[in-house]
N, C-alpha and C positions, 0 to 999 in steps of 0.2 A: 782784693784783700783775701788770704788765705784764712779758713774756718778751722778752728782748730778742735780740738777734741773738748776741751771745757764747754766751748761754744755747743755743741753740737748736745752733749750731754746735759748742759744746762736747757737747749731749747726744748728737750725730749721732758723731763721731767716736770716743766713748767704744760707742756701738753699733756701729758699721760692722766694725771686727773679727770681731766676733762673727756678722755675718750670711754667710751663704750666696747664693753670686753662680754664677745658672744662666745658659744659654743660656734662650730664651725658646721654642724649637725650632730641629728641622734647618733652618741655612738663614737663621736670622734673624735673627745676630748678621753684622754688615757685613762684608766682607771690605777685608781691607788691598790694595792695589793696589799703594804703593809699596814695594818689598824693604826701601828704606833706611827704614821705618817699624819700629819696637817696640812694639805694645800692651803697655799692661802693665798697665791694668783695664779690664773690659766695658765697652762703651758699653753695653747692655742688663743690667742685674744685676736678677733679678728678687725682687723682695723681700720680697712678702707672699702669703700663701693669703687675704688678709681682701681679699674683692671690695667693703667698704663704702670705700674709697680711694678709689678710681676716683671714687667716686659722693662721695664726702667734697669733689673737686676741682671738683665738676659735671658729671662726663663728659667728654666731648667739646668740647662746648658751654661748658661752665666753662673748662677748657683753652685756648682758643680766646681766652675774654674774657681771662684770664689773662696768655695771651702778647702781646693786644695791649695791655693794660696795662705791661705788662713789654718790652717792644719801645719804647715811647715812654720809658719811664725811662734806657734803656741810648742811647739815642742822646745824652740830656741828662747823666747823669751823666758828670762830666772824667777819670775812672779806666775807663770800659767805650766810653765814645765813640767814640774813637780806631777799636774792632772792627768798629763797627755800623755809625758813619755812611755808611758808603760799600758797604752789605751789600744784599744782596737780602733787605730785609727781609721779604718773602712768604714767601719760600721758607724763611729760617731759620725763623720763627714755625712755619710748616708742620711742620718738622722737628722742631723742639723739640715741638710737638703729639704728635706722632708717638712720639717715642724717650719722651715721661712716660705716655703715654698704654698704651705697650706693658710698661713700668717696672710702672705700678701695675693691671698684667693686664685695663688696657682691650682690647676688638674694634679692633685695631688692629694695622697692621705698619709697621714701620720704613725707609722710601728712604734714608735717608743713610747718608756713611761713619763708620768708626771715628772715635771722639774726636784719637785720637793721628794719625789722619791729618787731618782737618779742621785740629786747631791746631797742625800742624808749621808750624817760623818763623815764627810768629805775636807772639814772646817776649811771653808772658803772663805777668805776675805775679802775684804771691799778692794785693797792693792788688788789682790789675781782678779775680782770680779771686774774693775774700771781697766787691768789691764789686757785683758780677754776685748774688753770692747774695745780701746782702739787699735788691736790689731786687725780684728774684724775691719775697723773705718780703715784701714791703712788696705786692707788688700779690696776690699771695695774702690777705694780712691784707683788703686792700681788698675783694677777693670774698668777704671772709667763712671761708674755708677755715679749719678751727678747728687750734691750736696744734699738736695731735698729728698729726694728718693731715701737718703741715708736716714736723714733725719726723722723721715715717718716711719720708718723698719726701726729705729732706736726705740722710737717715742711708744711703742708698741711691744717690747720687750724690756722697757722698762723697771714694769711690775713683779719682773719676774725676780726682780732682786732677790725679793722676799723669801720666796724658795729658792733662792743659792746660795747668798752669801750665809753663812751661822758662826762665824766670829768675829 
């Protein structure tokens, strides 16, 4: 039976409650620069003791294919387009390496800022927000990255609605 994205987003949010959302260390969670900013979920939530994640995504290197996968969907897709096309797509790729990488307790630290500060006035909606994630699942699927692996990197990024979406 194939999982679909309702499935996969439904079983993330029914988890995300329930988990516990650390700092990754002193230091590593970004700081806010703008006053007029409110975090109000980690950009870093760290979410598992189980180090087979990391290695479930490919590492680094899976990571890496992953986002470039996933960086050519978001420029083509008419719901995410609009963010990217005009992005330093290096750099975000980079970043998004970075913040999963250190998510699912890779060798890895995080250069970017807060979520709520990157997409302030950005008006994101919940369409580009849900359609960002499954393209994400779609080029994870492509790499191979097996269902549950996805499911716990969702359930873990979840929160971060909060700071993306604002319309």
């Amino acid at each position: 039976m194939k999982r679909t994205f309702l499935s996969t987003i439904t079983l993330s949010l029914l988890a995300a409650p329930s988990m516990v959302f650390a700092q990754v260390g002193p230091g590593s969670e970004p700081p806010v620069n703008d006053p007029d900013v409110t975090v109000r979920a980690p950009s870093l939530p760290v979410i598992t003791d189980d180090e087979n994640l990391f290695e479930a995504f490919g590492g680094r290197e899976g990571l890496v294919k992953i986002m470039d996968d996933f960086m050519e969907r978001l420029v083509v897709n008419p719901a995410t387009k609009p963010f990217f096309e005009n992005s330093d797509k290096e750099r975000v790729k980079l970043q998004l390496v970075e913040q999963l990488c250190v998510i699912m307790k890779g060798p890895c630290t995080y250069s970017g800022r807060s979520m709520a500060e990157i997409h302030r006035g950005m008006n994101v909606s919940e369409r580009a927000f849900y359609a960002l994630v499954e393209e994400f699942q779609r080029s994870a699927n492509k790499m191979n990255v097996p269902f549950r692996a996805q499911n716990r990197l969702i359930a873990a990024l979840a929160p971060m609605h909060r700071d993306i979406i604002d319309r």
